[in-house]
TORLUMSE-27597 format. One line per 8 residues: number of its first residue (from 0); their letters; for each residue x, y, z of N, C-alpha, C. Coordinates in Angstrom, 3 decimals. Example, Ala and Ser with C-alpha at 12.3 -4.5 7.8 and 13.67 -1.06 7.14 Angstrom:
% residues 2
0 = AS = 13.190,-5.690,7.800,12.300,-4.500,7.800,13.200,-3.300,7.800  12.850,-2.250,7.080,13.670,-1.060,7.140,12.900,0.030,7.870
% end
This chain:
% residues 125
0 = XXXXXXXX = -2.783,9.624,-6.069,-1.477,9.117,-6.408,-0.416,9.908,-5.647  0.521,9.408,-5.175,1.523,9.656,-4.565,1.517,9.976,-2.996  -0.044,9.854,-2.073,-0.215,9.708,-0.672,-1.156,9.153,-0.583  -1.576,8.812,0.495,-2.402,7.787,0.944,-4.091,8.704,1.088  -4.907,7.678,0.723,-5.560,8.781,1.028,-6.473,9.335,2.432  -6.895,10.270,1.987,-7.428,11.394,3.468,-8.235,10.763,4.280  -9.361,9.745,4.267,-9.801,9.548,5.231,-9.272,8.378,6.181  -8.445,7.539,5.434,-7.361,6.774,5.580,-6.430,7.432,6.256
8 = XXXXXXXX = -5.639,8.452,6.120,-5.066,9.445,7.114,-5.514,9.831,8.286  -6.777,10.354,8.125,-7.449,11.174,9.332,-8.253,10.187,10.028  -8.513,9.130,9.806,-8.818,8.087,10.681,-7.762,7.833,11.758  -6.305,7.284,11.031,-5.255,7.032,11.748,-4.977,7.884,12.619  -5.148,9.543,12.095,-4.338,10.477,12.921,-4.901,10.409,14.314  -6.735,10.466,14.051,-7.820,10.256,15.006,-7.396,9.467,15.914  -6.901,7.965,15.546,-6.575,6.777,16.557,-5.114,6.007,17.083  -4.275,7.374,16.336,-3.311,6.755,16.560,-2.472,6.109,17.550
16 = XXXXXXXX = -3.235,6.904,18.881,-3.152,6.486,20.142,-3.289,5.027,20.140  -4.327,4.868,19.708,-4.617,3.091,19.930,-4.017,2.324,19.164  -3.555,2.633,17.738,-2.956,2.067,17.293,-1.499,1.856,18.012  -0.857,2.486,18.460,0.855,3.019,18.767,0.349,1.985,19.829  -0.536,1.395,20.321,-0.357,0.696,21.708,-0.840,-1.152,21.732  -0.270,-1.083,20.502,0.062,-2.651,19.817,0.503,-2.401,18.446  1.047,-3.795,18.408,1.696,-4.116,16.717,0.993,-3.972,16.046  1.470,-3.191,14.687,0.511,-3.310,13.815,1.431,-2.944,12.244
24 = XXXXXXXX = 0.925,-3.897,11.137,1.407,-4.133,10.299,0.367,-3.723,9.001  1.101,-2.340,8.366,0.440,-1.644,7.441,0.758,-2.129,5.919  -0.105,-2.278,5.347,-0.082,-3.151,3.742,-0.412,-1.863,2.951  0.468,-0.878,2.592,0.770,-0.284,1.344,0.408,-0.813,-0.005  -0.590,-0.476,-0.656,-1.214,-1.113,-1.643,-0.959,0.221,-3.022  -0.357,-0.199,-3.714,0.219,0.780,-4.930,1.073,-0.548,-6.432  0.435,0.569,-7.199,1.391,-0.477,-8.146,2.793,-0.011,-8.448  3.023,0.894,-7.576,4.606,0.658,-7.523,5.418,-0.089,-7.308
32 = XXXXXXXX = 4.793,-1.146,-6.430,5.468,-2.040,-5.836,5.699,-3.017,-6.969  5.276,-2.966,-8.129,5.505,-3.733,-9.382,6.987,-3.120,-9.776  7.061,-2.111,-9.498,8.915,-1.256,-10.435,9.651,-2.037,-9.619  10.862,-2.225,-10.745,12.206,-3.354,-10.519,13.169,-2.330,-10.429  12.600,-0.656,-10.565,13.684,0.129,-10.073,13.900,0.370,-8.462  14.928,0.231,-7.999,14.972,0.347,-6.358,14.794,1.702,-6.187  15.248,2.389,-6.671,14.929,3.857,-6.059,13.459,4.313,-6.604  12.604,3.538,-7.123,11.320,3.983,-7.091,10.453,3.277,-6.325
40 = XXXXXXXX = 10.796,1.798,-5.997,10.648,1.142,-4.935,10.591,1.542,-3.751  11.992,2.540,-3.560,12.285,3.011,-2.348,11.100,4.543,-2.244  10.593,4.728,-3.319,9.751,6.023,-3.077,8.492,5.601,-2.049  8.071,4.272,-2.259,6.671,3.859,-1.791,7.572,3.778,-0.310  8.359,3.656,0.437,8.977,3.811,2.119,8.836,4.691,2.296  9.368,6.297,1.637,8.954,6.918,1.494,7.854,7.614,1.584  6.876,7.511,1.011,5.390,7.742,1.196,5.044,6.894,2.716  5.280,5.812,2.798,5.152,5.700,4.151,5.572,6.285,5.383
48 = XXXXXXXX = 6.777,6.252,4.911,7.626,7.011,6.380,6.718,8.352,6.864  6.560,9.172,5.523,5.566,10.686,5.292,4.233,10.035,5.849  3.527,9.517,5.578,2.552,8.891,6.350,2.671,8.610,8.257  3.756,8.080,8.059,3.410,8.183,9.366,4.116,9.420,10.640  4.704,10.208,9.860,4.881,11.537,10.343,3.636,12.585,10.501  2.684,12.117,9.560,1.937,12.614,9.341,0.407,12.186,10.247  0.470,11.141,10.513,-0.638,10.614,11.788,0.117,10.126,12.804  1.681,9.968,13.152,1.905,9.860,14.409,1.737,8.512,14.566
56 = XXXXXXXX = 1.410,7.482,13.627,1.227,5.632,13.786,2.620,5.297,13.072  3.651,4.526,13.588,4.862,3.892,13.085,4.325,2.237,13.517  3.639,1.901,12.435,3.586,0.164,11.996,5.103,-0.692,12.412  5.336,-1.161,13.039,6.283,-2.702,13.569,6.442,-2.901,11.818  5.690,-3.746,11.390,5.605,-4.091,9.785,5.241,-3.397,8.552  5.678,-2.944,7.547,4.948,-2.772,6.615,4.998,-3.943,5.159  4.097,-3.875,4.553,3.949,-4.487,3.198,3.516,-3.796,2.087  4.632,-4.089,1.243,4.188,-3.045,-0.073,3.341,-4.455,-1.006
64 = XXXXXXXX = 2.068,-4.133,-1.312,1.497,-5.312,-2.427,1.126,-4.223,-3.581  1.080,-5.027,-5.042,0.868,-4.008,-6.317,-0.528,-3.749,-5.926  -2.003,-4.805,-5.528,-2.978,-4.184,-6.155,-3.680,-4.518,-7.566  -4.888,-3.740,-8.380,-5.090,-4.202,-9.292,-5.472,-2.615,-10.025  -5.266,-2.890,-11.585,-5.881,-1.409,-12.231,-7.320,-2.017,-12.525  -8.392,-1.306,-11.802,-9.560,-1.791,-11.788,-10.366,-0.846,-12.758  -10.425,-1.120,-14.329,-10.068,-0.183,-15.175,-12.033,-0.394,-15.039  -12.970,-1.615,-15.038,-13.964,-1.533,-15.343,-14.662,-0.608,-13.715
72 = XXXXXXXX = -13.807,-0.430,-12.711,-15.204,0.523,-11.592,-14.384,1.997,-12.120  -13.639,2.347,-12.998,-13.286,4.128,-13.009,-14.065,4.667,-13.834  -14.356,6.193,-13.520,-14.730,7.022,-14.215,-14.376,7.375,-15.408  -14.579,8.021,-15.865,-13.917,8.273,-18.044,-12.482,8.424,-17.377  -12.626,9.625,-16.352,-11.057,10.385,-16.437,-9.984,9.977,-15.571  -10.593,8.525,-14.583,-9.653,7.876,-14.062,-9.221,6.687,-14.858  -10.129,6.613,-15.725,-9.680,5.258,-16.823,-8.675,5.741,-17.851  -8.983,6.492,-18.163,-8.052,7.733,-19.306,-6.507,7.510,-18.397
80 = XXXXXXXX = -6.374,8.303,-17.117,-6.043,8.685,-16.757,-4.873,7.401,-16.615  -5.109,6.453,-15.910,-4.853,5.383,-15.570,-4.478,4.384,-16.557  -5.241,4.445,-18.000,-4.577,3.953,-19.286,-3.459,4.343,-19.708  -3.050,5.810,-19.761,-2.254,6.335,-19.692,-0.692,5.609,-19.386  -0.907,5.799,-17.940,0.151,5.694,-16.982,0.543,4.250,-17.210  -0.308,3.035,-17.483,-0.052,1.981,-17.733,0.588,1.783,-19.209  -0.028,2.686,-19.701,0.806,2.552,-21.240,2.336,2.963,-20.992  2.800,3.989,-20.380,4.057,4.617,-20.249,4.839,3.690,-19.604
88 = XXXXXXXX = 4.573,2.671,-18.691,5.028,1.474,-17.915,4.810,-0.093,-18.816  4.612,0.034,-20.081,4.197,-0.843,-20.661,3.165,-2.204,-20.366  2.503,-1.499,-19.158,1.306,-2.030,-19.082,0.203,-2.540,-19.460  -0.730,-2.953,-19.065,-1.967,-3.104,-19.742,-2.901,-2.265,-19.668  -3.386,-1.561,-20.918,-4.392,-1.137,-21.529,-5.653,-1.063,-21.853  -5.702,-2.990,-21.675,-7.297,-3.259,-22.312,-8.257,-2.881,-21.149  -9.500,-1.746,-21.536,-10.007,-1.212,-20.610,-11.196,-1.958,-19.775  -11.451,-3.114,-20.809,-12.488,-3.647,-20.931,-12.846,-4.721,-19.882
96 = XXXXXXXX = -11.552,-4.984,-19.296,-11.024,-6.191,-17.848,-10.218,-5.039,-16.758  -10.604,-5.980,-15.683,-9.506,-5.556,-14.472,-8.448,-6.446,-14.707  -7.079,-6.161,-14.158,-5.770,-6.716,-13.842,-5.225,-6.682,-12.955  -5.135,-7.997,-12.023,-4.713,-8.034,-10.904,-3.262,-8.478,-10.705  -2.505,-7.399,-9.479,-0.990,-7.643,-9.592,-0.503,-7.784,-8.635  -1.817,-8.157,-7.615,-1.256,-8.607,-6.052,-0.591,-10.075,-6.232  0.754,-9.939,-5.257,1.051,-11.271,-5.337,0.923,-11.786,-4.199  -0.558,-12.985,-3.955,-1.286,-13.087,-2.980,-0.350,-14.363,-2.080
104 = XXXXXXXX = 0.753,-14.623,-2.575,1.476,-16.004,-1.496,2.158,-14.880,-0.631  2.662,-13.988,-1.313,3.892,-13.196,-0.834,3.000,-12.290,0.388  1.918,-11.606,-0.050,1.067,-10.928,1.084,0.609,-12.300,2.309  0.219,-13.242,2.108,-0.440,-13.961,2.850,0.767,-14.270,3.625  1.942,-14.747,3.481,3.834,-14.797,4.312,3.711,-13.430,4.810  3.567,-12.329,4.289,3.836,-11.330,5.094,3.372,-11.203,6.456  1.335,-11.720,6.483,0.438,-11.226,7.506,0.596,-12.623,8.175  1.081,-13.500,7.727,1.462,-14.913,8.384,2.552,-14.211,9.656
112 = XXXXXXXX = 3.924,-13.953,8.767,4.723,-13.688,9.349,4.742,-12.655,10.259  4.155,-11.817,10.657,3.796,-10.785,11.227,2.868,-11.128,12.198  1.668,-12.200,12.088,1.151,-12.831,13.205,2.380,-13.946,14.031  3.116,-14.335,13.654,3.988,-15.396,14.127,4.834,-14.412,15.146  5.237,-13.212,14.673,5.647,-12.351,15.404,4.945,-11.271,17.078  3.948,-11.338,16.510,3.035,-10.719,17.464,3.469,-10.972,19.009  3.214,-12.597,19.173,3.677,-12.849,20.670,4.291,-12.203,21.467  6.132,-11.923,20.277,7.158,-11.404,20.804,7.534,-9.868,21.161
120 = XXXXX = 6.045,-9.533,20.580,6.476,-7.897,20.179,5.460,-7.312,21.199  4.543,-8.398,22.288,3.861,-8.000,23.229,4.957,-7.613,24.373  4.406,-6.229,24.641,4.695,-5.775,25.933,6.355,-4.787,25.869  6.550,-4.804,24.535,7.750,-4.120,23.647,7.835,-2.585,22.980  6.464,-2.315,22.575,6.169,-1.550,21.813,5.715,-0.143,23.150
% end
């Protein structure tokens, strides 16, 4: 919680060369992207921006999608853990289901829109 994680990092840092040498449009997957507060909204740019200071890849696009609390693959203490945090956000609880909070039109416009773009962004970057 609160960075991306490490091998996800150190992959990028590894390739960032190749990445930096086309468009590329990073999908931030957090359920933050569910808060209707802007300045916590604005934390997940944030974590990106730090991300990519941090491997040297600056994405053309990004997309923030919520994701799901996938309460039935966690461990005791990520389910605990994770019940928790959903309770304090008035979330869901029931441990017994997953809950999904991707909103899959809005991601699919994003990677739409971002391929529609591609053309233009050849030979730019």
């Amino acid at each position: 919680m609160g960075h991306f994680p490490l091998p996800l990092r150190a992959f990028v840092k590894t390739h960032h060369s190749m990445l930096m040498a086309r468009p590329g449009l990073f999908v931030s997957v957090s359920l933050a992207a569910l808060e209707e507060d802007e300045a916590e909204r604005g934390a997940l740019d944030d974590l990106v921006a730090e991300f990519s200071r941090q491997t040297d890849w600056w994405p053309v696009s990004v997309h923030h999608a919520a994701g799901a609390l996938r309460y039935t693959q966690y461990d005791y203490f990520r389910k605990w853990m994770m019940k928790r945090i959903a309770a304090k956000k008035d979330g869901p609880t029931d441990t017994e289901h997953d809950h999904e909070f991707t909103d899959w039109d809005e991601l699919y416009e994003a990677v739409d829109g971002f391929l529609r773009n591609v053309p233009q962004m050849a030979g730019k970057i």
